[in-house]
C-alpha positions in Angstrom: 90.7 92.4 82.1 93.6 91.5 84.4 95.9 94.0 82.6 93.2 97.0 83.1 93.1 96.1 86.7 96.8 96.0 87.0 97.0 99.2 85.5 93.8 101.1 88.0 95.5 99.6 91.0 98.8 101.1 89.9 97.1 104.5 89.3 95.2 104.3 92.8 98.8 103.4 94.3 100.6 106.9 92.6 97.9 108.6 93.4 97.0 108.3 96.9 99.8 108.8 97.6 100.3 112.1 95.9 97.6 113.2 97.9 98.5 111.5 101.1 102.0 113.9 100.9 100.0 116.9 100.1 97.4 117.0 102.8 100.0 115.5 105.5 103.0 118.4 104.5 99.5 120.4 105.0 98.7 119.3 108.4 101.8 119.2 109.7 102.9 122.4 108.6 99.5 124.1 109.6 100.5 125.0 113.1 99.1 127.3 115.1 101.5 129.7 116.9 103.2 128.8 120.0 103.8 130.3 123.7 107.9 131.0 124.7 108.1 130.2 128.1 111.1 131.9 129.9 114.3 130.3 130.5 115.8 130.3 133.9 116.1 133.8 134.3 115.9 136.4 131.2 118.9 138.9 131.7 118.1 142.8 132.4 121.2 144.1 130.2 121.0 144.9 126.3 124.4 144.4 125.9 125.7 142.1 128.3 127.6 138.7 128.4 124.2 136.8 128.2 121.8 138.4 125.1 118.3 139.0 126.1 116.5 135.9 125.4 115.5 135.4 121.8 111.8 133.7 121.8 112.8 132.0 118.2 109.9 131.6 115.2 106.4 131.1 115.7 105.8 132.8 118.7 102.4 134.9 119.6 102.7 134.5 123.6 105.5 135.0 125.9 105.4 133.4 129.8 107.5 135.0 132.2 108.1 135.1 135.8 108.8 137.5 138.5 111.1 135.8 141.1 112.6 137.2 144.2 115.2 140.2 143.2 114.2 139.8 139.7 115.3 143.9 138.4 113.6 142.7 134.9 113.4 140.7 131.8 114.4 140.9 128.5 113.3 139.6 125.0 114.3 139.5 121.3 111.6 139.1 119.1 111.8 138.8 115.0 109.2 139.6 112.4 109.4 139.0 108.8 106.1 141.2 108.1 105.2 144.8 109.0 102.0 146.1 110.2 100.4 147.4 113.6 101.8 145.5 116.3 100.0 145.5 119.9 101.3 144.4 123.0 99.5 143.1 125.7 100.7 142.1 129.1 99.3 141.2 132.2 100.3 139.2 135.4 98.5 135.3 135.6 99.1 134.7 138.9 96.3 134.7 141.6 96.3 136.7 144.4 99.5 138.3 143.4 100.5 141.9 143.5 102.8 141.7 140.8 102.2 144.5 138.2 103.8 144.1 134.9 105.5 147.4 132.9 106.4 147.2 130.2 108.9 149.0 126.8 109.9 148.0 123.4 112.8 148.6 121.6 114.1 148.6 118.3 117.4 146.7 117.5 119.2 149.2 118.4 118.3 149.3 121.6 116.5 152.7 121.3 112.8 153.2 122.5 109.6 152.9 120.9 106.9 152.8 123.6 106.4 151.7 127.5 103.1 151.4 129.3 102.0 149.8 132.8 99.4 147.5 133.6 96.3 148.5 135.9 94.0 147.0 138.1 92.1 144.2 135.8 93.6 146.0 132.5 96.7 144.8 130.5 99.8 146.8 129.8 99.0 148.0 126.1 101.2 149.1 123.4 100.6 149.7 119.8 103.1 150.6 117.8 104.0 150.4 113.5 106.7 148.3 113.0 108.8 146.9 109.9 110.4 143.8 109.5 113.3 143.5 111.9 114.7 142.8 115.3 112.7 144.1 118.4 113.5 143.6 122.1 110.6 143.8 125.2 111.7 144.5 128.4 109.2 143.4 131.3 109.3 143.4 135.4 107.7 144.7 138.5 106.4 148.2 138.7 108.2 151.3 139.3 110.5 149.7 136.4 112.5 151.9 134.3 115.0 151.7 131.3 118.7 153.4 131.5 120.5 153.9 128.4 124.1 153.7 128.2 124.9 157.5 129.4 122.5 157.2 132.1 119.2 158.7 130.7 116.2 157.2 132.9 112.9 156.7 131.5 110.6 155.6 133.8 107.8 153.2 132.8 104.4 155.2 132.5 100.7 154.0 133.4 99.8 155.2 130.1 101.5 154.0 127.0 104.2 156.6 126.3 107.6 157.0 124.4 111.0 157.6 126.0 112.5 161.1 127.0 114.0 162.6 123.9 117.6 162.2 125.1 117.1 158.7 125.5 119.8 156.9 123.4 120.7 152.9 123.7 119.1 150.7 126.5 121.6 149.6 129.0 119.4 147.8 131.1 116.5 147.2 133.2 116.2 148.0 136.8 113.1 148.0 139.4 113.0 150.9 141.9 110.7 149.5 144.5 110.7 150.7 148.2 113.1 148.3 149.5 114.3 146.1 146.5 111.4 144.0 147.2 110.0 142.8 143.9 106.4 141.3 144.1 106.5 137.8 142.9 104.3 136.0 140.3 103.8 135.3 136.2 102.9 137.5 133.5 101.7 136.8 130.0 102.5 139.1 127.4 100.8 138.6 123.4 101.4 139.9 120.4 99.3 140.6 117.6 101.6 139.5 114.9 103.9 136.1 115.6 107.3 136.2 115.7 109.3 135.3 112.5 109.1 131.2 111.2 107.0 128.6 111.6 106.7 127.0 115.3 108.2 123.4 115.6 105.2 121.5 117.1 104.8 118.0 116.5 101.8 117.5 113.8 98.8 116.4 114.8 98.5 112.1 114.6 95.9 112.4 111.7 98.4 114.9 109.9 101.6 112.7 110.5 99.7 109.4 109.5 99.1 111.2 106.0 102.5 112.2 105.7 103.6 109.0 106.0 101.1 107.4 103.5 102.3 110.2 101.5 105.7 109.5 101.5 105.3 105.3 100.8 103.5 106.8 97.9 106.0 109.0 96.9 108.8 106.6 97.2 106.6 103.9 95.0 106.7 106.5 92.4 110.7 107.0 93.0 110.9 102.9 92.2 108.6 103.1 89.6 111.0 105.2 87.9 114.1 103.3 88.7 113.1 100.5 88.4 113.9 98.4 84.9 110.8 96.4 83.3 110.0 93.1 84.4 109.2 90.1 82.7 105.3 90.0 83.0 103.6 86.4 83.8 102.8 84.4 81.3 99.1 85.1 79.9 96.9 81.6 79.4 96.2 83.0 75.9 99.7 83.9 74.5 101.2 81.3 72.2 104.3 79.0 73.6 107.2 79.1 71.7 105.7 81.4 69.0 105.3 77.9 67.0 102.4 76.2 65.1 103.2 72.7 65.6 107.0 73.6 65.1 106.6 75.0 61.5 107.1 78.5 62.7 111.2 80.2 61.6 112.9 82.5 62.6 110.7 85.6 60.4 107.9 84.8 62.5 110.2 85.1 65.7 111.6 88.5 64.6 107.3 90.0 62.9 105.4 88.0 65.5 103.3 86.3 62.6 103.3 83.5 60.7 101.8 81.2 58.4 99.1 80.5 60.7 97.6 83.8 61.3 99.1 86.6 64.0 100.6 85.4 67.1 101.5 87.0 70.1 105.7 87.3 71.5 105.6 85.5 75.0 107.3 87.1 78.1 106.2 91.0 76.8 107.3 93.6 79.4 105.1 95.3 81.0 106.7 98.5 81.2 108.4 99.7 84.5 106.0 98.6 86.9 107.2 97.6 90.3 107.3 94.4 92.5 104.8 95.5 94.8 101.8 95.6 91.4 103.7 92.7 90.0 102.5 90.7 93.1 98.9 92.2 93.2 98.5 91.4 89.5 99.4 88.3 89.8 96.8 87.8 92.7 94.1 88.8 90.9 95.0 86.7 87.9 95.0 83.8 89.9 91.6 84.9 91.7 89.6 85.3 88.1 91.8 82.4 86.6 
């Protein structure tokens, strides 16, 4: 009885904590995708000193700003799936006149698409993409692109490609009346997330599993590693393996004697750990 006890706690032990590992890798590795929120200031140049900012794995929202002599912003963006793609953009600011245009690029720098936001309605691009690099640029409208020889392409209320001598962006620069960019934030979201898995923290109920999990795991590890030891002595297992001291040394060596079958005292019980060891023993002594 004690010994099939031992033996279910033990299983209960592995087990749980099989499962613990499972469903707490699960959880914590279930995480939604996350919202980049701009840096400082996002640099307007493709190929500057500072790189566009890259919005790293996991991403599905981007938050920017629009600060005072802000010419644009620039993002690199990764995807490790194909599909359509759709852009969305719009300012989150009340009472604010900013009005977000935006373009893509591939990562080459060359143009896919630009559109403008309108009065209530996002700026909305669709486009077919592949796995690779991709760059949105965003900033006040009239915002246009420049590519390195000078080409302009203005950004369009209606979602449009560049001129066809447009070659590699350059930068990004805002042609309002004055310089005077209108200030507020902008949201843009994407259909498909970026590349990765976000970093969030897990959830508490996901992390406490994990760590169950892991104690389990690890009891397995010392179950393994761990060389057998000497069981407690059993109330019905024969002292000495003697029958009033006539037993030799054949009976030590077949476990029998004379008198009938004995049992060898001090029989391993395999490679069970200290931890069971301990909670066998406590239920011994509770049913002894």
């Amino acid at each position: 009885m004690i010994r099939r006890l031992s033996a279910l706690a033990n299983h209960v032990l592995l087990c749980g904590g099989c499962i613990g590992a499972v469903l707490g890798l699960g959880l914590a590795g279930d995480a939604p995708a996350a919202q980049y929120t701009e840096v400082d200031n996002a640099t307007r140049f493709f190929g500057g000193v500072i790189a566009p900012q890259d919005v790293g794995p996991g991403i599905d929202a981007i938050r920017g700003f629009s600060t005072s002599g802000d010419q644009g912003d620039l993002y690199k963006l990764v995807f490790d799936i194909g599909g359509t793609l759709v852009i969305r953009t719009r300012e989150t600011t009340i009472g604010t006149s900013l009005v977000p245009a935006v373009f893509v690029f591939d990562a080459s720098g060359a143009g896919l698409g630009a559109d403008t936001a309108g009065v209530a309605v996002p700026a909305l691009i669709e486009l077919t993409i592949v796995p690779g690099i991709y760059y949105i640029g965003v900033g006040d409208f009239p915002l246009q692109a420049i590519d390195t020889d000078g080409t302009v392409w203005p950004a369009p209320f209606l979602q449009g490609g560049p001129p066809a001598d447009f070659g590699t962006l350059d930068r990004l620069d805002f042609t309002g009346a004055l310089g005077v960019v209108s200030l507020g934030n902008y949201r843009i979201e994407l259909s498909i997330p970026t590349a990765g898995v976000a970093l969030d923290v897990p959830e508490p109920a996901g992390l406490g599993l994990l760590v169950v999990g892991l104690v389990g795991l690890a009891a397995m590890g010392h179950r393994k590693a761990s060389p057998g030891l000497v069981s407690r002595p059993s109330r019905h297992v024969v002292r000495n393996q003697t029958w009033g001291g006539l037993a030799g040394p054949a009976s030590l060596a077949t476990g029998k004697s004379n008198r009938g079958e004995i049992k060898p005292e001090n029989k391993t019980r395999g490679d069970f750990g200290c931890a069971n060891e301990r909670f066998r023993n406590q239920i011994a002594e509770m049913l002894g």
